[in-house]
Biopython code that builds the backbone (N, CA, C, O; Angstrom):
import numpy as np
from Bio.PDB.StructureBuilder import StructureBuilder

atoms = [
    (1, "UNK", "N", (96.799, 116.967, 105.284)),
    (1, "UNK", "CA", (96.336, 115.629, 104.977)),
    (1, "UNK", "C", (97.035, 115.146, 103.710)),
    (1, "UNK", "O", (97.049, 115.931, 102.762)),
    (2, "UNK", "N", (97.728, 113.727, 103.548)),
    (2, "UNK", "CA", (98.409, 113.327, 102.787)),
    (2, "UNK", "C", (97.049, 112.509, 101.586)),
    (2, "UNK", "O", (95.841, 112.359, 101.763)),
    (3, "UNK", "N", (97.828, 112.183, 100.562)),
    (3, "UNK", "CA", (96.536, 111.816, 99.404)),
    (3, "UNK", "C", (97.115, 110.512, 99.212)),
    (3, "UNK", "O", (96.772, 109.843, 98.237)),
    (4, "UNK", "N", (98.064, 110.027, 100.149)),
    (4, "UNK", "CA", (98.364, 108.583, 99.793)),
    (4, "UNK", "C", (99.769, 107.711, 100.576)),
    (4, "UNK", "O", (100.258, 108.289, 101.546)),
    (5, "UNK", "N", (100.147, 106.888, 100.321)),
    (5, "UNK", "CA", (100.624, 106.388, 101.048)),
    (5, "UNK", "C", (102.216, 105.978, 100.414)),
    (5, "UNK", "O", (102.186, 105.380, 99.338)),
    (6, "UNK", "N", (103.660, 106.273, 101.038)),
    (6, "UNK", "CA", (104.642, 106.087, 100.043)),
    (6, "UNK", "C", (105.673, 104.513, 100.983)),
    (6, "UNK", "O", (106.219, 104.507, 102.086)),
    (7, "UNK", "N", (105.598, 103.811, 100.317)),
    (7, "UNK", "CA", (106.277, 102.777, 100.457)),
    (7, "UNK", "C", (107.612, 102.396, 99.786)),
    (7, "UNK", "O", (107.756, 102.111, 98.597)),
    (8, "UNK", "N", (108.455, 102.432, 100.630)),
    (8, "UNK", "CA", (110.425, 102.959, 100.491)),
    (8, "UNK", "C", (110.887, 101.173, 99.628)),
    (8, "UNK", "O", (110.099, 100.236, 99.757)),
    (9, "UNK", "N", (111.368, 101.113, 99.337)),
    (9, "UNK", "CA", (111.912, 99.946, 98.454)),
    (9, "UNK", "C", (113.402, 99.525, 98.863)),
    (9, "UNK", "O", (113.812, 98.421, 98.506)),
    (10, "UNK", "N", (114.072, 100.231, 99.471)),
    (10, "UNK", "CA", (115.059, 99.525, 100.173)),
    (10, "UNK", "C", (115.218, 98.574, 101.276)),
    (10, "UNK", "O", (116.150, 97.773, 101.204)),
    (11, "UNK", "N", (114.565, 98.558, 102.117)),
    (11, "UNK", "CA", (114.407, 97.749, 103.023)),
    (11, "UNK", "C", (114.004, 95.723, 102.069)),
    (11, "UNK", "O", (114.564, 94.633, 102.181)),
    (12, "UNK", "N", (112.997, 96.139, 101.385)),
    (12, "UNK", "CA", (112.268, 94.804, 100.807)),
    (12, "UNK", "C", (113.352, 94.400, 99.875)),
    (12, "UNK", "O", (113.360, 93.205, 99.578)),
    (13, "UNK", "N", (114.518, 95.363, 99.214)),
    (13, "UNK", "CA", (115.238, 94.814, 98.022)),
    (13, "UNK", "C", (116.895, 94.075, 98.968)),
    (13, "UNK", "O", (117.814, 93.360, 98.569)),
    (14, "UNK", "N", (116.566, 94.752, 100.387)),
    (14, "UNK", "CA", (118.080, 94.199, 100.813)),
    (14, "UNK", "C", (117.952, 92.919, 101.512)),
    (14, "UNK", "O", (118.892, 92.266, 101.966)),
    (15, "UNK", "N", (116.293, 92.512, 101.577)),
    (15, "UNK", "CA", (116.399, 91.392, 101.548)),
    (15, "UNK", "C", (116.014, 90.362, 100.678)),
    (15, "UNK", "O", (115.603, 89.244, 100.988)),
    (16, "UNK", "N", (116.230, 90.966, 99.262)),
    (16, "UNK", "CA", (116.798, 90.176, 97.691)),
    (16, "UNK", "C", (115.328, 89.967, 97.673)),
    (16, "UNK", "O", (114.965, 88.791, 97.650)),
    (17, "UNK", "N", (114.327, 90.978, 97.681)),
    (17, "UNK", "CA", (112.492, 91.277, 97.275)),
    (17, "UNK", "C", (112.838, 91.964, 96.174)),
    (17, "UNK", "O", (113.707, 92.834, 96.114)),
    (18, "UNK", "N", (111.765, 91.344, 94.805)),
    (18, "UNK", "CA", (111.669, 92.238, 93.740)),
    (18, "UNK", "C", (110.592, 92.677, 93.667)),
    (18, "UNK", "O", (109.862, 93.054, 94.583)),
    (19, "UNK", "N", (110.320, 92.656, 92.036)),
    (19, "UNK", "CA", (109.175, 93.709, 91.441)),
    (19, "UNK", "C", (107.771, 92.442, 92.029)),
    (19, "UNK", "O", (106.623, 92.837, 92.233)),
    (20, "UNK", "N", (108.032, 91.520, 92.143)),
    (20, "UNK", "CA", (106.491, 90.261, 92.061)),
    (20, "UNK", "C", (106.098, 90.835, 93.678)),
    (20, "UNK", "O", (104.988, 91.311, 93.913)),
    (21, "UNK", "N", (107.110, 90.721, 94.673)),
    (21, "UNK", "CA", (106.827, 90.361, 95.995)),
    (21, "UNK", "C", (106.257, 92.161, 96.095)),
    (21, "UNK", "O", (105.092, 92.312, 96.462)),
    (22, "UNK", "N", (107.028, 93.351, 95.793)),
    (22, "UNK", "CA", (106.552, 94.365, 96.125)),
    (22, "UNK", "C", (104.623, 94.453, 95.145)),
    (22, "UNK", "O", (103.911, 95.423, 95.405)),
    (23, "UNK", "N", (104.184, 93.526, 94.293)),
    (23, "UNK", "CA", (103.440, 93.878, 93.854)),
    (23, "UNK", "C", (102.209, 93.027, 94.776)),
    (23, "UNK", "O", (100.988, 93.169, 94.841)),
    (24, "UNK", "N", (103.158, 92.101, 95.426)),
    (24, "UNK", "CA", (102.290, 91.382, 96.461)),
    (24, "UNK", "C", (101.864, 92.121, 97.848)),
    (24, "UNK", "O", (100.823, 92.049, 98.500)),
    (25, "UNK", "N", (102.981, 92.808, 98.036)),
    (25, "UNK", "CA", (102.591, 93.843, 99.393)),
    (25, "UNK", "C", (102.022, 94.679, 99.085)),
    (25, "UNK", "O", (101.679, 95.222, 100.135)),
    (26, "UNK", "N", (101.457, 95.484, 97.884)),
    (26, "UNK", "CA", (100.784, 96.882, 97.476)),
    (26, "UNK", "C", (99.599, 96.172, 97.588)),
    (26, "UNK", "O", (98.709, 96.771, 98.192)),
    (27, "UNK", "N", (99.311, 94.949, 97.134)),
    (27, "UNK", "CA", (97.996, 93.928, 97.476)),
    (27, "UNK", "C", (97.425, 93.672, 98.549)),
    (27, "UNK", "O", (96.203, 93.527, 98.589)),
    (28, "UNK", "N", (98.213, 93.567, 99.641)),
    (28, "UNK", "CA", (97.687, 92.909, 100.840)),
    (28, "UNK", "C", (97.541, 94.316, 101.638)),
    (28, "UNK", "O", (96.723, 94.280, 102.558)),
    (29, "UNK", "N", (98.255, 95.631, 101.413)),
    (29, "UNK", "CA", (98.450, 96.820, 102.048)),
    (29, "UNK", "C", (97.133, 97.164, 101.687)),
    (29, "UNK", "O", (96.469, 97.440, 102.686)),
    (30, "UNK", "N", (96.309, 97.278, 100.293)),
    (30, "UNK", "CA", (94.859, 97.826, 99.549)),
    (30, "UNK", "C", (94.191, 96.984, 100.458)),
    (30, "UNK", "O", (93.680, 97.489, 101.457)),
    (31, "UNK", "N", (94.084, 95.086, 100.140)),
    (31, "UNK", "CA", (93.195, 94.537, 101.029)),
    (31, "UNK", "C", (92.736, 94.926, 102.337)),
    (31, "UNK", "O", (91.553, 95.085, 102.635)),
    (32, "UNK", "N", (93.699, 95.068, 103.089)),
    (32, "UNK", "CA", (93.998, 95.359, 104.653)),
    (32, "UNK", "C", (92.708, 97.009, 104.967)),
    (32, "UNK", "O", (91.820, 97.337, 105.754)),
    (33, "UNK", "N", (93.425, 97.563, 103.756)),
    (33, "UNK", "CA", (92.831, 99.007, 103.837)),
    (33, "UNK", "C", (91.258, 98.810, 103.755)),
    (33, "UNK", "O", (90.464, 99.025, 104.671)),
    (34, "UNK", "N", (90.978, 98.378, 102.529)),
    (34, "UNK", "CA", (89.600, 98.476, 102.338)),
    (34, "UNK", "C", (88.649, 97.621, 103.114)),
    (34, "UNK", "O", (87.424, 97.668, 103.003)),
    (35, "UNK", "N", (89.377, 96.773, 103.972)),
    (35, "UNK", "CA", (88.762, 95.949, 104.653)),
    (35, "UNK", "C", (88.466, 95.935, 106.266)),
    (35, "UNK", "O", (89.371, 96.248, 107.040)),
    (36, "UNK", "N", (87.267, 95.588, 106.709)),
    (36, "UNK", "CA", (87.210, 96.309, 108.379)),
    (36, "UNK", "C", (86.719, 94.488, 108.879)),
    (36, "UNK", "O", (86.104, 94.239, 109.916)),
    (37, "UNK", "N", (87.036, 93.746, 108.171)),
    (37, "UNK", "CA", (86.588, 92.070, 108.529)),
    (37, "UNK", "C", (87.856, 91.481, 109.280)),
    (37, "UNK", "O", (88.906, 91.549, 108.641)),
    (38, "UNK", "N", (87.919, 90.832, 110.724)),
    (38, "UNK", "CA", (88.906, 90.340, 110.987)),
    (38, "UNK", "C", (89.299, 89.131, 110.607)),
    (38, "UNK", "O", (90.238, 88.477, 111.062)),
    (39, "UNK", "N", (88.508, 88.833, 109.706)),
    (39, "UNK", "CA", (88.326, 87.465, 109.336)),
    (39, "UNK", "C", (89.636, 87.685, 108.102)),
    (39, "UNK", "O", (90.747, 87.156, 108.107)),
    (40, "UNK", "N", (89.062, 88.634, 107.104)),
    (40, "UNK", "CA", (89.917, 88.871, 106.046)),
    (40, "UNK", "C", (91.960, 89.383, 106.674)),
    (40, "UNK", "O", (93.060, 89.137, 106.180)),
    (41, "UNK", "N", (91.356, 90.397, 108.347)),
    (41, "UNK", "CA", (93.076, 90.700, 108.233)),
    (41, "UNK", "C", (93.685, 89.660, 108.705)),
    (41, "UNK", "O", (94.914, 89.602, 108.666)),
    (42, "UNK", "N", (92.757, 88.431, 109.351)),
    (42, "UNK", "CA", (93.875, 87.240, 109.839)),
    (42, "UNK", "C", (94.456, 86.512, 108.269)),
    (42, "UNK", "O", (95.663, 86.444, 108.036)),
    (43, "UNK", "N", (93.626, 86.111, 107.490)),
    (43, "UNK", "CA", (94.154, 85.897, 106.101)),
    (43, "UNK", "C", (95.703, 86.842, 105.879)),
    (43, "UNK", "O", (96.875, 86.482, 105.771)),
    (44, "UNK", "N", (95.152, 87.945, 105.877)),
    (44, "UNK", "CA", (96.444, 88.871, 105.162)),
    (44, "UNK", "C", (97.759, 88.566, 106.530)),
    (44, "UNK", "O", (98.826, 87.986, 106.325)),
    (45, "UNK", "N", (97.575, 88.794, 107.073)),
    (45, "UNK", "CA", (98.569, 88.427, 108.503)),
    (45, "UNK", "C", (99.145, 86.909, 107.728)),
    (45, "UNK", "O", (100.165, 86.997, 107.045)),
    (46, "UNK", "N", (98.621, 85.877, 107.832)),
    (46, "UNK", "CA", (99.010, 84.671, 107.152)),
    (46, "UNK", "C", (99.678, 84.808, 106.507)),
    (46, "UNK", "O", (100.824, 84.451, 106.778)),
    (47, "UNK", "N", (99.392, 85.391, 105.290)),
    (47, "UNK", "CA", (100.002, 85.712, 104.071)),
    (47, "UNK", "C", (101.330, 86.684, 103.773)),
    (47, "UNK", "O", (102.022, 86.709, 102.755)),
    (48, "UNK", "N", (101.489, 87.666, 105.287)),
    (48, "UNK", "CA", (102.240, 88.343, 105.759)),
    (48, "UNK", "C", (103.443, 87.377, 105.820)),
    (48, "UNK", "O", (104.360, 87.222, 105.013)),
    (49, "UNK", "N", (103.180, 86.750, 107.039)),
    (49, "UNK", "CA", (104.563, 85.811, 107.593)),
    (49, "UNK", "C", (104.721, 84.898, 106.678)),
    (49, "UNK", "O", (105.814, 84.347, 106.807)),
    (50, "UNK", "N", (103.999, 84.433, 105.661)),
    (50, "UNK", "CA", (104.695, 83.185, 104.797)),
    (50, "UNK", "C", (105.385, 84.407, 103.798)),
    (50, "UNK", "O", (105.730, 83.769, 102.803)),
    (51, "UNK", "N", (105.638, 85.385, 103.643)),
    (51, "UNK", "CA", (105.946, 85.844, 102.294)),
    (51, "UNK", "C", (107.248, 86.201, 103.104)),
    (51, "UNK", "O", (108.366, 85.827, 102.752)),
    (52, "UNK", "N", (107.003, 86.938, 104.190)),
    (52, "UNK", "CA", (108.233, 86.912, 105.196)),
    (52, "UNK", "C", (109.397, 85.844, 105.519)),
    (52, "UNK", "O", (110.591, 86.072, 105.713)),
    (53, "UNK", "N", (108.784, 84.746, 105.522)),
    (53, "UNK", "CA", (109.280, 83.784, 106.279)),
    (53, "UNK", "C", (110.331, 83.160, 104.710)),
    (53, "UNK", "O", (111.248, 82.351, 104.850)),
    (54, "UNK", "N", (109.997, 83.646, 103.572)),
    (54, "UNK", "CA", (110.702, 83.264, 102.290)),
    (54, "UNK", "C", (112.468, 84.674, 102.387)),
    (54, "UNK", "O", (113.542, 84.662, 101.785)),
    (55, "UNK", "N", (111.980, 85.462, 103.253)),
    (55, "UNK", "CA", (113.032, 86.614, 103.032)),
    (55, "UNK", "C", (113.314, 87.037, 104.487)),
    (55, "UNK", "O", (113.104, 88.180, 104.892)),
    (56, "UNK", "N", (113.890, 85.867, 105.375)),
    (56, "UNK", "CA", (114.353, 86.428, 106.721)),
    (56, "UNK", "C", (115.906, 87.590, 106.663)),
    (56, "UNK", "O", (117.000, 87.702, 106.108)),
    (57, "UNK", "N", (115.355, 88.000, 107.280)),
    (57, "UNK", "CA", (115.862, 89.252, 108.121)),
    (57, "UNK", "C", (117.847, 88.853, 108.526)),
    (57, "UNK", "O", (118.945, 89.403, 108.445)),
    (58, "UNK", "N", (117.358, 87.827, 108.871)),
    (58, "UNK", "CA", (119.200, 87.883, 109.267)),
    (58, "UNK", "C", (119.276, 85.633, 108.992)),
    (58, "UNK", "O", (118.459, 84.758, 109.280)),
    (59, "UNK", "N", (120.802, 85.578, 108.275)),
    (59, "UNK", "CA", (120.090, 83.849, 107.575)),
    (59, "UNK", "C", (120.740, 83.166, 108.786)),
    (59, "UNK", "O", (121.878, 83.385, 109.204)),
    (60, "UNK", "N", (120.004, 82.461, 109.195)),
    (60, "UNK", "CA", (120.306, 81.615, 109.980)),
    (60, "UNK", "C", (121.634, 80.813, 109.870)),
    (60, "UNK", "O", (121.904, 79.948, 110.703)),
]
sb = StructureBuilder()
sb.init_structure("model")
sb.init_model(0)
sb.init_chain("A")
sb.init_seg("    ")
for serial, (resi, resn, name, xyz) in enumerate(atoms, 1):
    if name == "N":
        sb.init_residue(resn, " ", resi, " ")
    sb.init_atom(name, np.array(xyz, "f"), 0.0, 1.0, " ", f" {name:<3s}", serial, name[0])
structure = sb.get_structure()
């Protein structure tokens, strides 16, 4: 059994994510966790794709 959870930093920095946005995903990753309300994970989902939608994947 692991005592925690390790989240890799390359992926979020190659798409030009710093220290604010990774401190935003350690946020919504805790929320998500401590939370069993679907009410709260549709929020975080929201909040998912707009933070996403600032750092696409391949630029149009």
């Amino acid at each position: 059994m692991t005592s925690g959870i390790r989240v890799g930093t390359p992926a979020t920095t190659t798409q030009g994510m710093g220290t604010p946005e990774m401190k935003t995903i350690a946020s919504l990753i805790a929320r998500a966790i401590k939370s069993d309300d679907a009410t709260v994970h549709a929020g975080i989902k929201s909040e998912v794709h707009a933070l996403t939608a600032k750092f696409p994947i391949y630029e149009a």
